[in-house]
N, C-alpha and C positions, 0 to 999 in steps of 0.2 A: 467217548473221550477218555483219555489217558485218565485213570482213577485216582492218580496224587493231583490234579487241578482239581481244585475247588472254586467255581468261575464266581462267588462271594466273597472270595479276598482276592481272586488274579483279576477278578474284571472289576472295571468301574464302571457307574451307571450314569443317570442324567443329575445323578447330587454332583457332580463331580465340577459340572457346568454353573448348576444354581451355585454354590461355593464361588466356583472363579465370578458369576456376575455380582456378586454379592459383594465379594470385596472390593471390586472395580469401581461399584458404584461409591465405597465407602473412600476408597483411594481419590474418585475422581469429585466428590463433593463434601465429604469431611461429616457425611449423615449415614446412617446405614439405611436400608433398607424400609426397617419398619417408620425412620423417622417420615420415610418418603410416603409412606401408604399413609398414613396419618394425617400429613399434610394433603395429601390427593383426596382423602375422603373429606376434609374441610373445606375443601377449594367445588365441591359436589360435582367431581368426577365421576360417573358413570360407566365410561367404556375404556377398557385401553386404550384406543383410538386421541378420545380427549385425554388420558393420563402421556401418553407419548409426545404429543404434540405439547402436552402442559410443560411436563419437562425440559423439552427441545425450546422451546419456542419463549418461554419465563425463565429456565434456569441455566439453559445452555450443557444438559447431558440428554449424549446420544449413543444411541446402539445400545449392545448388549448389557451395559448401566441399567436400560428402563426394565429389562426384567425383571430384576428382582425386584421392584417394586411392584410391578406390575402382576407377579405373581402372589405377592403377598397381598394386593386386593382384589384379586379375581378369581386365584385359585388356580393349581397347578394342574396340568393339564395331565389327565387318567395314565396315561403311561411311562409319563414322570414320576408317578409313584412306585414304578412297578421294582424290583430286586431283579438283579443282571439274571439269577434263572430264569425267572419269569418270562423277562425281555427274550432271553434265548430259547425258553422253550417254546413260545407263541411264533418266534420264525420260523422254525419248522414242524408245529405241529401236523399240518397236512403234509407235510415231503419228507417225513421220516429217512426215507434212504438219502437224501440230500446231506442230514446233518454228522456222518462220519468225515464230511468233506472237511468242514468248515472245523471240525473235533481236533482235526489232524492238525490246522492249521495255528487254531487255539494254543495247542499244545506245544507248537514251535515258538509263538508268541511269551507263551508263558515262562519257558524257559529260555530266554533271548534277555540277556541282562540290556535294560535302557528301552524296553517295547511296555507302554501301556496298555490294556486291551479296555477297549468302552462298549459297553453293551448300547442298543440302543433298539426303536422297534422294528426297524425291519432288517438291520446291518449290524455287524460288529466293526466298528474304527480302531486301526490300528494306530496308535503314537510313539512316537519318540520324545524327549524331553523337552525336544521345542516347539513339534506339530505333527500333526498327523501326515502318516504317509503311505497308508494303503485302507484299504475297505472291501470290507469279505460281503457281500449279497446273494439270496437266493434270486436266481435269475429270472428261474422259468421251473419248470417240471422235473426237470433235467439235470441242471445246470446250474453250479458257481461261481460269481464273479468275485475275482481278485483285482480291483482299480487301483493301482500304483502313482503315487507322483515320484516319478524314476524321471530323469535327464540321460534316456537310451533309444537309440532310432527305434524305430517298431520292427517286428520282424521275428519270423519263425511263430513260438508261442504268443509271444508279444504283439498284441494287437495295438494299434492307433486308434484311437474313441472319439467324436467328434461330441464336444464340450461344450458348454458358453463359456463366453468371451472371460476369462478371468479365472477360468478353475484349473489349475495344474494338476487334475487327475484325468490325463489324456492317453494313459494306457492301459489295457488289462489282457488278466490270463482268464481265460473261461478253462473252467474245471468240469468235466464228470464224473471222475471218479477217485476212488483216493489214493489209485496210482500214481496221479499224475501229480499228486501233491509230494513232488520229488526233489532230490537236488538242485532241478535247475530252478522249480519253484522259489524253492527256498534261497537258491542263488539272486534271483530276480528282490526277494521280499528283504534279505539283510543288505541290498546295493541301496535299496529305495528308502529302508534304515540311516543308511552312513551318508545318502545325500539328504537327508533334515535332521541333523544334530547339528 
């Protein structure tokens, strides 16, 4: 990897999430977090399961709201704790030659004014200031996936992905080497930039 990124201040990890559910929650019922665990452990919640439903179904918050509370009485899940190296070096500890691919890529990320880089544990997400718009994956042995949400036919590098119903990352570049992580690459990753700002 390019030796001026230090992927501890250019990436972000899964705090980045806990944070956004955290104030969501606090936005969407006027309690934070810990108010909510408190009251789930009085009400003798046991499982996520009955704290999700308790929420939903007594207080009227749903989705990514019950997490944080739901992390705060269960406990955060082992790789949610981990620091963006961590998260990155466990993606390619067995595929060493893999991770020059993904270094190059970073590295375009990093210096791309308006791209957040999220580490995570088997992916690194790319964002823009209003949403994510690609995802780097070890694929195979071989092989890196670059998954785009770009509004461009498919064709040439550009592959067509077949998705469920609902997910607008329906194209990708497969990567082998760090050749290919080239102009046009880069061409393809700054279009799919300027279409989610």
């Amino acid at each position: 990897m390019n030796p001026e990124i230090d992927l501890k201040t250019a990436a972000k990890t899964w705090q980045t999430m806990v944070d956004s559910n955290q104030a969501l929650l606090l936005r969407k019922s006027g309690h934070d977090f810990r108010w909510w665990a408190e009251k789930g452990r009085a009400a003798g919640l046991r499982n996520n399961a009955e704290l999700r439903d308790w929420m939903r179904n007594e207080h009227g918050i749903t989705g990514y709201a019950q997490y944080a509370s739901s992390w705060e009485m269960f406990g955060y899940p082992e790789f949610m704790l981990r620091d963006a190296d961590e998260l990155y070096d466990g993606q390619y500890a067995k595929h060493p030659q893999l991770r020059p691919i993904t270094d190059a890529i970073l590295a375009w990320a990093a210096a791309t004014e308006g791209v957040a880089i999220q580490m995570r544990k088997g992916y690194v997400s790319l964002h823009s200031p209003k949403r994510k718009f690609a995802q780097v994956t070890r694929a195979n042995n071989t092989t890196v996936d670059v998954a785009l949400r770009i509004n461009v036919p498919a064709g040439g590098r550009l592959e067509a992905v077949k998705v469920r119903a609902g997910d607008s990352f329906d194209r990708r570049i497969r990567i082998t080497s760090t050749d290919e992580v080239d102009a046009g690459l880069l061409n393809f990753l700054s279009a799919a930039l300027e279409g989610n700002v």
